[in-house]
PATI-316216 format. One line per field, with one value per residue (C-alpha): residue in three letters; residue number from 1; z, x, y. Coordinates in steps of 0.5 Angstrom, whole numbers, padded with zeros to 4 digits, m for minus. Layout:
! residues N
r <- Ala, ...
k <- NUM, ...
w <- Z, ...
u <- X, ...
v <- Y, ...
This chain:
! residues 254
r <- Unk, Unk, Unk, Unk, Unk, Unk, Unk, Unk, Unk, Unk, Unk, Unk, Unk, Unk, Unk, Unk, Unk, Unk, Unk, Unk, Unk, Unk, Unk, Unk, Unk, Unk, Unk, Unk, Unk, Unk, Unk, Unk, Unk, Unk, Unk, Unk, Unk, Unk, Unk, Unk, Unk, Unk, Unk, Unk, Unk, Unk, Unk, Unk, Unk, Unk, Unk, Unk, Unk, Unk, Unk, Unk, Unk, Unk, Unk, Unk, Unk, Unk, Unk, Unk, Unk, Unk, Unk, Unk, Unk, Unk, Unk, Unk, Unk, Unk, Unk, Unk, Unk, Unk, Unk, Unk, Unk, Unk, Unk, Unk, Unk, Unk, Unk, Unk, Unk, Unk, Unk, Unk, Unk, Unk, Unk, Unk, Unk, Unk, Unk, Unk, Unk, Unk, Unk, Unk, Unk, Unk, Unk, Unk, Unk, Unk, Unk, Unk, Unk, Unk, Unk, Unk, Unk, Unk, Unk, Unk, Unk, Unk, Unk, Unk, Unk, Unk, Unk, Unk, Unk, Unk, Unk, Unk, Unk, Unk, Unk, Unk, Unk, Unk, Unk, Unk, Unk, Unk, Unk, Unk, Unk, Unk, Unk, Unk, Unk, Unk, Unk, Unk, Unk, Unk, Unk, Unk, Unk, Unk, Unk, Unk, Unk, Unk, Unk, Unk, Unk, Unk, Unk, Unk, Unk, Unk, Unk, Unk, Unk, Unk, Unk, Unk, Unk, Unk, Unk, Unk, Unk, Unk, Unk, Unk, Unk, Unk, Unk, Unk, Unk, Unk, Unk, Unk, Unk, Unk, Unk, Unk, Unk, Unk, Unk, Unk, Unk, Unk, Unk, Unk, Unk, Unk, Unk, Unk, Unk, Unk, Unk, Unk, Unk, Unk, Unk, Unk, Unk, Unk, Unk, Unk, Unk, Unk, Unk, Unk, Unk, Unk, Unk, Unk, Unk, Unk, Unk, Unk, Unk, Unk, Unk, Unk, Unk, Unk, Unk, Unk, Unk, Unk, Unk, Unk, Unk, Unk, Unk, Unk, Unk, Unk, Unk, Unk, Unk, Unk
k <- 1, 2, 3, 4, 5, 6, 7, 8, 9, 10, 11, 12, 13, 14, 15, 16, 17, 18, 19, 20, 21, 22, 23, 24, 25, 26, 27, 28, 29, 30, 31, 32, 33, 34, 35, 36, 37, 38, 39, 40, 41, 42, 43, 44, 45, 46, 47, 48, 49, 50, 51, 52, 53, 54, 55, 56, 57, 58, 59, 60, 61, 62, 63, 64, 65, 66, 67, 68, 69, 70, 71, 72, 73, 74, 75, 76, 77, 78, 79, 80, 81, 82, 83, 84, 85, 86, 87, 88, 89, 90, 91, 92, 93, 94, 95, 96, 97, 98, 99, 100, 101, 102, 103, 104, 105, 106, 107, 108, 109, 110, 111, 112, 113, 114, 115, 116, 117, 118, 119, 120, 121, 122, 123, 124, 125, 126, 127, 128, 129, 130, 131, 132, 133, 134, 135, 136, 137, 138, 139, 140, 141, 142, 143, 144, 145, 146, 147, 148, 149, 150, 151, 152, 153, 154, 155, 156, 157, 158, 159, 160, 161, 162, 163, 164, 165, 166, 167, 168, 169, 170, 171, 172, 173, 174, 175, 176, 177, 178, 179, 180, 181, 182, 183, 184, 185, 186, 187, 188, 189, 190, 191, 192, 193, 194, 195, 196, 197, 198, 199, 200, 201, 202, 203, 204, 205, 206, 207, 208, 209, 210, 211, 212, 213, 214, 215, 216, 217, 218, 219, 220, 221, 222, 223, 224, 225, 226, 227, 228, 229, 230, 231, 232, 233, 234, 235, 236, 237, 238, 239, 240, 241, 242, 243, 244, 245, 246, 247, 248, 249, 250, 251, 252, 253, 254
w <- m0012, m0010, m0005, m0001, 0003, 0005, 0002, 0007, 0006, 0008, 0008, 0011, 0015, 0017, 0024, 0022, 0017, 0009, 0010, 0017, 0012, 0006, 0012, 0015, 0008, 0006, 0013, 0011, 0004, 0008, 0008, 0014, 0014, 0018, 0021, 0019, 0024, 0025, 0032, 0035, 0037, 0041, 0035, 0031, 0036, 0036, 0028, 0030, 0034, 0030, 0024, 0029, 0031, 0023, 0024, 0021, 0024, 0024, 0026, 0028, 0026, 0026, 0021, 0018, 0010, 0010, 0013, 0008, 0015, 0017, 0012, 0011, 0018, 0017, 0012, 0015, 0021, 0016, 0012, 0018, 0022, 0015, 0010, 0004, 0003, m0003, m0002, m0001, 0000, 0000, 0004, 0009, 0007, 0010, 0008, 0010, 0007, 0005, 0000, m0005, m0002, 0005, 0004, 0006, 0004, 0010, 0009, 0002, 0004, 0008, 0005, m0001, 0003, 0007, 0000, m0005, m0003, 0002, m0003, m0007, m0001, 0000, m0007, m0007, m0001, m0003, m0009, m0009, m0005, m0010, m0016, m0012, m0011, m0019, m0016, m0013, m0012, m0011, m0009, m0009, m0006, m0010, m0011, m0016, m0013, m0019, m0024, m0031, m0030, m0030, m0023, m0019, m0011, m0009, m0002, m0003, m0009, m0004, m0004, m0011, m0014, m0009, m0011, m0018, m0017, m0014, m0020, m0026, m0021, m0022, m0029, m0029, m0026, m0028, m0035, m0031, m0025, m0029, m0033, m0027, m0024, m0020, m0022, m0020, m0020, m0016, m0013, m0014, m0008, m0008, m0002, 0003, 0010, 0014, 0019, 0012, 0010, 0017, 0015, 0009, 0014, 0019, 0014, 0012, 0005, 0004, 0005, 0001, m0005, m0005, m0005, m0011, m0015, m0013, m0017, m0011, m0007, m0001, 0001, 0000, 0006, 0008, 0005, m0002, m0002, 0002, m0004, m0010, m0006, m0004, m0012, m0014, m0009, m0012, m0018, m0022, m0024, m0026, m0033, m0029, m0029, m0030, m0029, m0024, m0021, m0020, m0013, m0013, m0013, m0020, m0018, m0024, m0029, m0026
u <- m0016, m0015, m0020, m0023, m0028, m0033, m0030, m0029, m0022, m0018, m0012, m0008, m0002, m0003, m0001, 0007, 0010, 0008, 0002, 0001, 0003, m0002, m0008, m0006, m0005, m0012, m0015, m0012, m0017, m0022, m0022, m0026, m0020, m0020, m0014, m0011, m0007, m0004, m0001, 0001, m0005, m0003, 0001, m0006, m0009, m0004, m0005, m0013, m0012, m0009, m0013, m0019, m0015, m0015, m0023, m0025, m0028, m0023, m0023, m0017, m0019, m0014, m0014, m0008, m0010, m0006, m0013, m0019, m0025, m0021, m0020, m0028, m0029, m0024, m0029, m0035, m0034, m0032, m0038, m0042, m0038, m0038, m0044, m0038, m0032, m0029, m0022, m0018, m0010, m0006, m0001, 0001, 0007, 0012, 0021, 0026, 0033, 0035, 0038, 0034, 0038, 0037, 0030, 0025, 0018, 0015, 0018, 0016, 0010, 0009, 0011, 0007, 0001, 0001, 0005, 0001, m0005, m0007, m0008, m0012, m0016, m0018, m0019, m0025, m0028, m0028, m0030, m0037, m0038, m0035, m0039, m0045, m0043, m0041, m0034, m0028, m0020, m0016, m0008, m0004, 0003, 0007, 0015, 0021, 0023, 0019, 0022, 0022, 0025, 0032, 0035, 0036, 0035, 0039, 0036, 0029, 0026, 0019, 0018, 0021, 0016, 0010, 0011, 0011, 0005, 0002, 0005, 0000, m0006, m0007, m0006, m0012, m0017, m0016, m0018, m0024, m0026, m0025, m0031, m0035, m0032, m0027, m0020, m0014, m0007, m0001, 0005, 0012, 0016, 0024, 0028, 0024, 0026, 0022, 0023, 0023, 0030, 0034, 0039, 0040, 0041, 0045, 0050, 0054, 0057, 0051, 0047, 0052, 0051, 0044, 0044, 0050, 0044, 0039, 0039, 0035, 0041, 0037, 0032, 0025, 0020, 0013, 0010, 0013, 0008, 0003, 0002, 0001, m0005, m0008, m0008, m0010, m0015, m0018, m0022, m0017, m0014, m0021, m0017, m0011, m0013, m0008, m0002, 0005, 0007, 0014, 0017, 0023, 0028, 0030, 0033, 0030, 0032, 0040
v <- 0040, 0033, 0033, 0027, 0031, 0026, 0020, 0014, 0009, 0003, 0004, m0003, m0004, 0004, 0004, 0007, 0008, 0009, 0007, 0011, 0017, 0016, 0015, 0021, 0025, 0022, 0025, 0031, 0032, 0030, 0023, 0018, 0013, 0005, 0004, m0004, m0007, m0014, m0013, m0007, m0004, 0002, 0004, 0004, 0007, 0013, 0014, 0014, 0019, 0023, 0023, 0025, 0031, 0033, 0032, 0026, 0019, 0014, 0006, 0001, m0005, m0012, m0017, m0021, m0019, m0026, m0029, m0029, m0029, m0023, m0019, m0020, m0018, m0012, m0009, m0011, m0007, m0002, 0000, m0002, 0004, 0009, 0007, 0004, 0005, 0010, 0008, 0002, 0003, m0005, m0002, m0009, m0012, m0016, m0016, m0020, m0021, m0028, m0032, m0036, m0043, m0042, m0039, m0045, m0046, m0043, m0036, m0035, m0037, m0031, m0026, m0029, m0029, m0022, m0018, m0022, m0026, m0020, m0016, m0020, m0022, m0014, m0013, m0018, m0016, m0010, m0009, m0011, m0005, m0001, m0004, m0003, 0005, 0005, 0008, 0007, 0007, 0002, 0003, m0003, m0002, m0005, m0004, m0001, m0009, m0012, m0014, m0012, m0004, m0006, m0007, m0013, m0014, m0020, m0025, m0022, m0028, m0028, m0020, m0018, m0024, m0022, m0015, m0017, m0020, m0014, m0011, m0016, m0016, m0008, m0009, m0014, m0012, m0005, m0009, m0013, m0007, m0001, m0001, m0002, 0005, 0002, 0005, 0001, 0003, 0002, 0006, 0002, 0006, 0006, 0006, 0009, 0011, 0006, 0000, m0004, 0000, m0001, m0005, 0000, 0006, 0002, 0000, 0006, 0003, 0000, 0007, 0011, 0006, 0006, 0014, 0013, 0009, 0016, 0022, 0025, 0024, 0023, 0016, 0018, 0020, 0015, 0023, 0023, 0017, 0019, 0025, 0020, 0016, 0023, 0024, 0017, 0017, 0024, 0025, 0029, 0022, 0019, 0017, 0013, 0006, 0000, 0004, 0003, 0010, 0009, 0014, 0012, 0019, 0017, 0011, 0007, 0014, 0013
């Protein structure tokens, strides 16, 4: 079950973190991965290396999803190196904590532009392949900073509103491309360890009341991730379209 044999993905801002874990996990079932970067290049070429070690091909490819020519170029270097792309994980995605009366347009533009706009970008570059091939996964990553599932996250207006957004763009195309063969969902995260979550880690009280909020008791690991995008990617959840997956510890269930 879930094997990816043969298949080829992208997977954006995979040079660390969940977005490393979940190219590495798609390497693991047998995947080809491209490996999207914005600035660290040794970074990438590390996940590179050892996605090779598992025995697929792998590629580093930088692109600032945020830029359209970019993220064109991205995936044209892709297909050119592995003949389509199968998968696509929309993994890049920037934070910053910041309250809504000092934000200035610049900085919500940003996080718009790279968690949301990137997103879009790398949809519509993608998808014709897809369609071309009548199949295709897209995985957004979207968060339990959403909206609508009943908890708040003060200082974040850009993040919760871009992954918000992520959250009504699967929703859409999945009633547009799935007829096509293409399934789109996405995977809502909670507090995973992860340079993201660092002020979490470094503030004893702050971490001690995000962990009173987890059933789990414990912050979530980039593979806790990495496993749900195997399955979304796999055939087994071909009937998984349009669909939020929450990893969040039971956070939402608290």
């Amino acid at each position: 079950m879930f094997s990816l044999e043969g298949k080829k993905a992208l997977v954006t801002g995979a040079s660390r973190g969940i977005g490393k874990a979940i190219a590495l996990a798609l390497a693991k079932q047998g995947a080809d991965v491209g490996v999207n970067f914005r600035s660290s290049v040794s970074e990438a070429t590390i996940t590179a290396e050892e996605i090779k070690k598992l025995g697929r091909e792998s590629l580093i490819v930088q692109a600032d999803v945020s830029k359209k020519e970019q993220v064109d170029n991205m995936v044209r270097q892709v297909v050119a190196k592995f003949g389509r792309i199968d998968i696509l994980v929309n993994n890049a995605g920037v934070v910053a904590f910041k309250p809504f009366d000092q934000m200035t347009e610049g900085e919500w533009d940003e996080v718009i532009n790279v968690n949301l706009k990137g997103q879009f970008l790398c949809i519509k570059a993608v998808a014709p392949h897809m369609e071309k091939a009548g199949k295709g996964r897209i995985i957004n990553l979207a968060s339990v900073a959403s909206g609508g599932v009943g908890v708040g996250f003060p200082n974040l207006a850009h993040y919760c509103a871009s992954k918000g957004g992520v959250v009504a763009l699967t929703e859409e195309l999945a009633l547009e491309l799935s007829p096509k063969g293409i399934n789109v969902n996405a995977i809502a995260p909670g507090a995973i360890d992860t340079d993201m979550t660092q002020s979490i880690k470094e503030n004893p009280e702050v971490l001690k009341a995000t962990l009173g909020r987890i059933p789990k008791g414990r912050l979530g690991k980039p593979e806790d991730i990495a496993v749900m995008a195997v399955f979304l990617a796999s055939d087994e959840a071909d009937y998984c379209t349009g669909t939020v997956f929450y990893v969040d510890g039971g956070w939402l269930a608290g």
